[in-house]
C-alpha positions, 0 to 999 in steps of 0.5 A: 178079557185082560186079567187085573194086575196081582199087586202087593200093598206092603203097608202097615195098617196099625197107624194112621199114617199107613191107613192114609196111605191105602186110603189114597191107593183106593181112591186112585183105583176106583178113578182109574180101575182095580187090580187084584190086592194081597193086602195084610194087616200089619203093624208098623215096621214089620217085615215083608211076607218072606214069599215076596222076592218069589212072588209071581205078581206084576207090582208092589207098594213097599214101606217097610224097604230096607238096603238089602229088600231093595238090592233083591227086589230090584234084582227081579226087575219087578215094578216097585214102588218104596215108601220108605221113611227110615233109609232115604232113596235106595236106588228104586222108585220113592214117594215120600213126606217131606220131612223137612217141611213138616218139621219147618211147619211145626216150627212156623206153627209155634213162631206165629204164635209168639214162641220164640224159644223153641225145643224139639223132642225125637227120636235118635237115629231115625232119619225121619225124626232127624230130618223134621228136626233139620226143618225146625232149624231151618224155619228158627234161623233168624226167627227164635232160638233152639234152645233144647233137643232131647232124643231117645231110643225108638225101638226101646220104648217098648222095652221100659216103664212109659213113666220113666221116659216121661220122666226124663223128658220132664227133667229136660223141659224144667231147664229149658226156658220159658215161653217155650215151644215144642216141636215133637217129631210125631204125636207119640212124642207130643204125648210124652211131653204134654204128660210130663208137663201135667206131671211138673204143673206147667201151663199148656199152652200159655206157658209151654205150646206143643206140636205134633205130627201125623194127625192121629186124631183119637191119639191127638183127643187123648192128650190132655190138653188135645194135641195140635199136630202137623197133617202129611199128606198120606193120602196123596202119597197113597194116590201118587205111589199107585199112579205111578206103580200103574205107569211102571207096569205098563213098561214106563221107567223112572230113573233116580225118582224120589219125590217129596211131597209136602204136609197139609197143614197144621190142625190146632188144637189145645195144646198150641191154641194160644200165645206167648204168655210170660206172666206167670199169674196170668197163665195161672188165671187162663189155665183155670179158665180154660179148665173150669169155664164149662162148670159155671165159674165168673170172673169172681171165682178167677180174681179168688185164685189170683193176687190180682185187682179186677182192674189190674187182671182185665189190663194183663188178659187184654195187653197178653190176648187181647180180650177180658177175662169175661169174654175169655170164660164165654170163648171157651164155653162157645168151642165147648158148644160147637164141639158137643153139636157136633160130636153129639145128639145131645138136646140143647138143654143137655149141651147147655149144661155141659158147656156152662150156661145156666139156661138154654135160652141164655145159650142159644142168644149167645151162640146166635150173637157170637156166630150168626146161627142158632145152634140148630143150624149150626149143628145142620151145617157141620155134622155132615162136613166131619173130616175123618181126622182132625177137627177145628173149632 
């Protein structure tokens, strides 16, 4: 019986991005056959174990590559796979995100939503948030205006009080204008902005929209608003990189192969889930909406907190979004019931209340008028369709 090949998987397990990554290597080996895995938990850009150069093994999946791991491994001849982020091609088979199309994506994102200001929030002196910001020049060309770029340090974020950083993002966002959109390079730096912007009182995403990247999902949920981000396609970089690891051990070469591989696509949420708006009273009256819909408010409670007519604030919603701020407050508490029939076994009652209806009845005619099916059925048709990052509603 041949014996399975002894592969290495040097990724990290800490993020999402890595998980996804091994998700898709998993995928590939059940397809295709297994191998035998060494397989650590590791936190992002730690080194490699130090007996990998003297490692007897057939194979190795590499992200944390640097010029000179790459120098010694690809002087043992053994077949590598390098994922690297951080240095670009270094002579050995690659496999990576595209990172200019996903900063390009973010910047389309924010464009069709009528951001034509836009700003980009990263990292100095890392090539895959230098890169994004690349795509995000390259998508505004003709399009919108940049009209800011703040970066900062990396690896000194750990070093310093989080509240400074966000400070200091907070004092580049107040000189920028507004509508703005805002490209952060990954969802670390959208929390950064989208925490500043509740420090400074600023509207999301009426008056600022924020994206970020990765699609961490429980990271995305606990930004407030949510945070809308750019979605890799690790998983395919996973399944791609054990592909073509199999074919390097089976005596195949790849000379000069550095393959980028596109994002999926954007999951919105909150935080860019809406339009340009320039009106200052009207974003006002959306904020409060959008914040308070689910505790019963009317029209009534929204016209008290604005100087505004009802004639003249039902003109401003439907001229800026297209709807009356009655249907605003009924679209907010139908997401927020989707959300809890999905994400919960709440009895309707339950959702009822949580979602601003003063009786399940009145709910359920709602949402079957508003959606075609009774909440039941829409809890039956979705609860077992729960992607594993990232939900739409």
């Amino acid at each position: 019986m041949k014996s399975r090949p002894n592969v290495a998987l040097i990724v990290e397990t800490s993020v999402i991005y890595g998980r996804q990554i091994l998700h898709g290597v998993a995928r590939f080996l059940r397809a295709h056959g297994g191998w035998s895995v060494f397989l650590d938990e590791r936190e992002l850009g730690a080194p490699p174990p130090d007996w990998l150069l003297n490692w007897d093994g057939d194979g190795i999946i590499c992200r944390p590559t640097t010029p000179d791991l790459a120098r010694q491994l690809k002087a043992r001849g053994l077949p590598i796979v390098d994922l690297n982020d951080q240095y670009g091609y270094l002579g050995l088979p690659r496999i990576s995100s595209d990172m200019r199309a996903i900063g390009h994506m973010a910047a389309t994102h924010l464009l069709e939503r009528g951001f034509h200001n836009i700003a980009f929030c990263g990292f100095r002196g890392e090539v895959w948030s230098q890169e994004r910001y690349r795509g995000v020049q390259e998508a505004i060309t003709g399009h919108g205006e940049l009209c800011g770029v703040f970066e900062s340090d990396w690896q000194n974020l750990r070093e310093q009080a989080w509240q400074e950083e966000r400070d200091r993002v907070g004092e580049w966002l107040s000189s920028l204008p507004r509508p703005l959109g805002v490209v952060a390079c990954n969802d670390v730096r959208g929390h950064h902005v989208l925490d500043a912007c509740r420090l400074l009182d600023i509207t999301v995403p009426e008056t600022v929209a924020v994206v970020g990247v990765d699609n961490s999902q429980t990271f995305c949920e606990l930004c407030s608003p949510p945070l809308s981000s750019v979605m890799p396609n690790a998983e395919r970089i996973g399944y791609e990189s054990a592909s073509l690891l199999e074919q390097l051990m089976a005596g195949a070469t790849r000379e000069n192969f550095n393959w980028h591989l596109p994002p999926s696509g954007v999951v919105t949420r909150e935080s860019s889930d809406a339009l340009a708006i320039d009106d200052v009273v009207v974003a006002q009256a959306l904020r409060f909406i959008r914040e308070n819909a689910c505790t019963g408010i009317s029209v009534d409670d929204v016209l008290a907190r604005t100087p505004l007519s009802r004639s003249s604030l039902e003109r401003s919603f439907r001229q800026y979004i297209g709807r009356s701020p009655q249907e605003e407050i009924r679209d907010v508490r139908l997401k927020r019931t989707k959300q809890l029939l999905v994400e919960t076994d709440y009895s309707l009652a339950r959702i009822a209340e949580l979602s601003g209806f003063k009786h399940p009845e009145y709910m359920m005619v709602q949402f079957k008028r508003l959606t075609g099916y009774t909440p039941s059925q829409w809890r039956n048709n979705n609860i077992s369709d729960l992607p594993s990052e990232g939900l739409k509603i």
